[in-house]
Wavefront OBJ file of the C-alpha trace (Angstrom):
o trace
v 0.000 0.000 0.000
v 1.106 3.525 -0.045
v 4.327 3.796 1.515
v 5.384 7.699 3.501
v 8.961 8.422 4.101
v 8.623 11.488 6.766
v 11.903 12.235 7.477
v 12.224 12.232 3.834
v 9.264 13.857 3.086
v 8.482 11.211 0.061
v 5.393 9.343 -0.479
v 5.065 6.467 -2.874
v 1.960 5.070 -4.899
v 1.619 2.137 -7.020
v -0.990 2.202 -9.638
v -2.174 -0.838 -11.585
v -3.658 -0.718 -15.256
v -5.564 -3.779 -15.307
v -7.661 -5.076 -18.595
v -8.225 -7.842 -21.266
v -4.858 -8.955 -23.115
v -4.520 -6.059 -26.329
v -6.736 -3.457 -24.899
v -4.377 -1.046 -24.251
v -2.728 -0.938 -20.914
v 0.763 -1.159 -22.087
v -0.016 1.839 -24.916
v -1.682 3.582 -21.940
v 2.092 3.597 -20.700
v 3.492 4.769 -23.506
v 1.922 7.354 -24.023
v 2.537 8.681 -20.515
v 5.897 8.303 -21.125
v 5.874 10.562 -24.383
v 3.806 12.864 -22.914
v 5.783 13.602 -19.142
v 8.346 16.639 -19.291
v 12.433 15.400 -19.180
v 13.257 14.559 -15.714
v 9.547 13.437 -14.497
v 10.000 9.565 -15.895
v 12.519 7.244 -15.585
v 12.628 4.368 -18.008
v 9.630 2.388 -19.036
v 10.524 -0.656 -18.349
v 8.720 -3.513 -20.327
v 8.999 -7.093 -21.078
v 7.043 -8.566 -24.340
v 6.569 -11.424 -26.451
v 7.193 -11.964 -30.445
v 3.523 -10.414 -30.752
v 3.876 -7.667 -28.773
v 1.508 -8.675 -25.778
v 3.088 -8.014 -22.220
v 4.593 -11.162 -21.067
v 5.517 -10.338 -17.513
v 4.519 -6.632 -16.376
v 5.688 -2.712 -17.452
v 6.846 -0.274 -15.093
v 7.237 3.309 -15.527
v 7.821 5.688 -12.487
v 6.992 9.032 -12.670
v 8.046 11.969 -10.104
v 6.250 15.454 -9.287
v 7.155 17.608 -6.413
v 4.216 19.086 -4.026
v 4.369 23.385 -3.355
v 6.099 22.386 -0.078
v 8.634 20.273 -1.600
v 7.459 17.236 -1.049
v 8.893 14.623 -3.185
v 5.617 11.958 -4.885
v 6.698 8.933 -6.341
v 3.739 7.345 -8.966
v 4.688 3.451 -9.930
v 2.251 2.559 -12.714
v 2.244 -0.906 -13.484
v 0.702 -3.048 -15.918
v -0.363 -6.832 -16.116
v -0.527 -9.429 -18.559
v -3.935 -9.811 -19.965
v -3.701 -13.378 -20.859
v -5.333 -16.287 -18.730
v -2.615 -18.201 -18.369
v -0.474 -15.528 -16.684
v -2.937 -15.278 -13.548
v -0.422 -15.851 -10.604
v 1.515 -12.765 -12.279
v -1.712 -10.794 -12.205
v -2.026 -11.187 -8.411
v 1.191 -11.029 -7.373
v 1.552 -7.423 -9.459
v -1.557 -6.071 -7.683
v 0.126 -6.501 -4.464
v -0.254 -3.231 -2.648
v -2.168 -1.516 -5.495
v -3.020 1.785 -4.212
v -5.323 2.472 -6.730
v -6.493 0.741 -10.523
v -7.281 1.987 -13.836
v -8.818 -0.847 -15.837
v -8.822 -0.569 -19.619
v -11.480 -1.886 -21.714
v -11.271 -2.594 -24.918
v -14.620 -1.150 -26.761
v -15.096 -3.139 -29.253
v -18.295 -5.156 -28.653
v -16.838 -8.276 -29.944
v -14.553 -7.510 -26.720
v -17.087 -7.276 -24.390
v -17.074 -10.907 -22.644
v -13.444 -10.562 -22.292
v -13.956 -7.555 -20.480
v -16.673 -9.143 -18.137
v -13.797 -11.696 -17.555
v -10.606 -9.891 -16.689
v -12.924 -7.737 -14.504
v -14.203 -10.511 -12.786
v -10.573 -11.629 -12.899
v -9.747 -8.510 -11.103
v -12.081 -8.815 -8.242
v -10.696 -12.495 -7.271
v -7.322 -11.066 -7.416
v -7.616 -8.303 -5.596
v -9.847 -9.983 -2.418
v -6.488 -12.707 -3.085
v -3.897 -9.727 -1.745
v -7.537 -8.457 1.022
v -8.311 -5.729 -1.118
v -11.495 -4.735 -2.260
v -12.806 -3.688 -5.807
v -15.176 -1.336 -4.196
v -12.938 -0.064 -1.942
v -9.749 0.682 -3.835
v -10.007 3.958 -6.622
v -10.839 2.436 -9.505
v -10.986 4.468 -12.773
v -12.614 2.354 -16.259
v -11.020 3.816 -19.397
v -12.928 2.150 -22.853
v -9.994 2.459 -25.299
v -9.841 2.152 -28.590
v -12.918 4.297 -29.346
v -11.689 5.256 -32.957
v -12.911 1.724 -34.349
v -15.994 0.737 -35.640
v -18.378 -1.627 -34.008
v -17.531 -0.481 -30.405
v -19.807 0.299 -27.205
v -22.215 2.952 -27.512
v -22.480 6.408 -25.487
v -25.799 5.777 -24.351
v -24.378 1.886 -22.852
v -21.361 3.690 -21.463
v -23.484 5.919 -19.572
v -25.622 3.536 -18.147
v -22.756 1.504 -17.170
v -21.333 4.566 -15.291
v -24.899 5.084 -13.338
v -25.070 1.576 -12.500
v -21.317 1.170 -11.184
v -20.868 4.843 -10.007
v -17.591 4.331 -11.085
v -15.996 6.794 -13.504
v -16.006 5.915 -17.353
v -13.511 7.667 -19.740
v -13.512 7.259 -23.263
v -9.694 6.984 -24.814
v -7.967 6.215 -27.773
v -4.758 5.857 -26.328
v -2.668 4.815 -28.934
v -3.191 8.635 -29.960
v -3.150 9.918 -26.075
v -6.799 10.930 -26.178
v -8.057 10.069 -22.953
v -5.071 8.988 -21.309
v -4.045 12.234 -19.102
v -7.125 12.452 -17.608
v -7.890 8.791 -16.960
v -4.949 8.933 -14.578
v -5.670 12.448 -13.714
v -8.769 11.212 -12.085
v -7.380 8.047 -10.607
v -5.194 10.269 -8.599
v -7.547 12.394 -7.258
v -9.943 9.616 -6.108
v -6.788 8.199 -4.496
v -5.756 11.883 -3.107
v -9.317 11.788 -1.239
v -9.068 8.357 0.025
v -5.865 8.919 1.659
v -6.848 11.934 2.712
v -9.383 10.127 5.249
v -6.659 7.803 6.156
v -3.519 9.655 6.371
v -4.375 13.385 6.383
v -2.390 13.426 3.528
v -2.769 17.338 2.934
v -1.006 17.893 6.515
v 1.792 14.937 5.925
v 2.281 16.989 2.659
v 1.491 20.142 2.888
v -0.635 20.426 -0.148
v -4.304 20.163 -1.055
v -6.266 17.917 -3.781
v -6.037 20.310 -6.583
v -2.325 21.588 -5.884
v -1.287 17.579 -5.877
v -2.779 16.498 -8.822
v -1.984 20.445 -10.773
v 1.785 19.644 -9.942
v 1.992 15.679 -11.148
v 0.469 17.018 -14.173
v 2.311 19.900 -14.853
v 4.101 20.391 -18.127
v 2.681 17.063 -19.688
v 1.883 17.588 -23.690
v -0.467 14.871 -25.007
v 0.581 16.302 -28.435
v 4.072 14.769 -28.141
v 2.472 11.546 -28.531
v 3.345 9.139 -31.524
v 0.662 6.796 -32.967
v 2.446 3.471 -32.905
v 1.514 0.079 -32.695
v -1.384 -1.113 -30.383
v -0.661 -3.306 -27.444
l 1 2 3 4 5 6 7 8 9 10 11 12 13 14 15 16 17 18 19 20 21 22 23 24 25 26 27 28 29 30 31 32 33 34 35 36 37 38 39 40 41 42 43 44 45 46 47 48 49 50 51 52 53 54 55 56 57 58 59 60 61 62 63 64 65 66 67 68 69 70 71 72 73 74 75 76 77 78 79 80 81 82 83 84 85 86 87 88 89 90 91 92 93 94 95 96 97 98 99 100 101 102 103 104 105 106 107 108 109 110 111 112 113 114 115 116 117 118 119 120 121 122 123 124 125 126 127 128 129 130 131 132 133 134 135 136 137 138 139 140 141 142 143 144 145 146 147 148 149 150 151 152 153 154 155 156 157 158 159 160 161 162 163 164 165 166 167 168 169 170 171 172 173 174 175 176 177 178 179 180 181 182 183 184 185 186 187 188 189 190 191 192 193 194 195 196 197 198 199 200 201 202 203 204 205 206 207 208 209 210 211 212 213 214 215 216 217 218 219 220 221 222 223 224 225 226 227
C-alpha cells in the first residue's frame, strides 16, 4: 500500500492498469511516457513477447514535487492480460493503491472484459483488497474503431457502477491524461481520510494532482503500434 517516508518527506503510490490482453494498458504507458516533461520519468521498463503482448509486467515511475517540496513517487504498473499468466496478475496487484482498468470497446470484446474484470475482483480480495474499496478508474480504449460500445451503454454503465467511465484512444493519447488524472484524485481523497495526507504533505487535492500534471503535452504523442 502507499508507503510515507517522513523524514524524507516522500510518499510512494503504485498504480495498476488492469484489462483484457490487447486493450491497451501497455499503450496507456506509452503514451505517458511521451507525454511527461524530461526529468519526471525514468525508463519504461517492459517485457514482451514476439507479438507484442506483455509477457511479464511494465513499469514506468513518474516523479512530481508538491508546493512544499514534497517529493511523490507514482509506480504505474501493468499486467498481462492473458489467462494463463494469472499468478503474475495477483502477485503485481500486491499493494495496489489504486487501478485503472482498460477496456477494450469493441463489442466483440465485451465478454473478455466481463472476464478480466471478474478476474480482477478475485485477485484483488487474493492480496484483502477490495474492488469497491480501492479507486478504480474504467477507461474504454480504442474508441476510434468501428463496431464499439455505444455512449448511451457507457453511460448507463457509469450510473449503474458509479464508477468513472472515460472514453480513450490511447494509442493517440486521447483520454489517457485524464484517466490517470482522475485516478489520482480519487486516491488523493481516500488517503486523505486515512492519512491526512494534505497535513503529511502540505498540499491540497487540486495543488497535488496540478503539480503531477504539470508540463505534460499529449501532443508529443506518436501513434504506434497497439498493445
Amino acid at each position: 500500500m502507499v508507503q510515507f517516508n517522513l523524514s524524507r518527506r516522500e510518499l510512494t503510490l503504485k498504480v495498476v492498469y488492469y484489462g483484457p490482453a490487447l486493450s491497451g494498458k501497455t499503450t496507456n504507458l506509452h503514451a505517458i511516457h511521451q507525454m511527461v516533461p524530461e526529468g519526471a520519468a525514468g525508463r519504461l521498463m517492459t517485457l514482451e513477447t514476439r507479438d507484442d503482448r506483455t509477457l511479464f509486467f511494465d513499469l514506468l515511475p513518474v516523479y512530481a514535487r508538491t508546493g512544499s517540496g514534497a517529493l511523490v513517487k507514482i509506480k504505474l504498473f501493468t499486467v498481462p492480460g492473458q489467462v494463463i499468466h494469472d499468478s503474475t496478475r495477483r502477485v503485481v496487484l500486491q499493494g495496489a493503491d489504486a487501478i485503472a482498468f482498460v477496456a477494450d470497446s469493441q463489442v466483440s470484446e465485451s465478454e473478455a472484459n466481463k472476464e478480466s474484470f471478474r478476474n480482477l475482483r478475485d485477485n484483488l480480495a487474493a492480496n484483502n483488497l477490495s474492488v469497491d474499496e480501492i479507486p478504480l478508474v474504467i477507461q474504454f480504449n480504442k474508441r476510434d474503431l468501428p463496431d464499439i460500445r455505444s455512449e448511451a451503454e457507457l453511460r448507463a454503465l457509469e450510473a449503474r457502477r458509479k464508477t468513472p467511465i472515460h472514453r480513450a484512444v490511447a494509442i493517440e493519447g486521447q483520454g489517457v491524461m485524464e484517466t490517470l488524472r482522475d485516478l489520482l484524485r480519487l486516491t488523493f481523497d481516500r488517503l486523505e481520510r486515512t492519512y491526512e495526507l494534505s497535513r503529511r504533505l502540505g498540499t491540497d487535492p487540486d495543488e497535488f494532482v496540478d503539480r503531477i500534471f504539470q508540463g505534460w503535452n499529449p501532443a508529443r504523442v506518436r501513434a504506434g503500434g497497439g498493445f
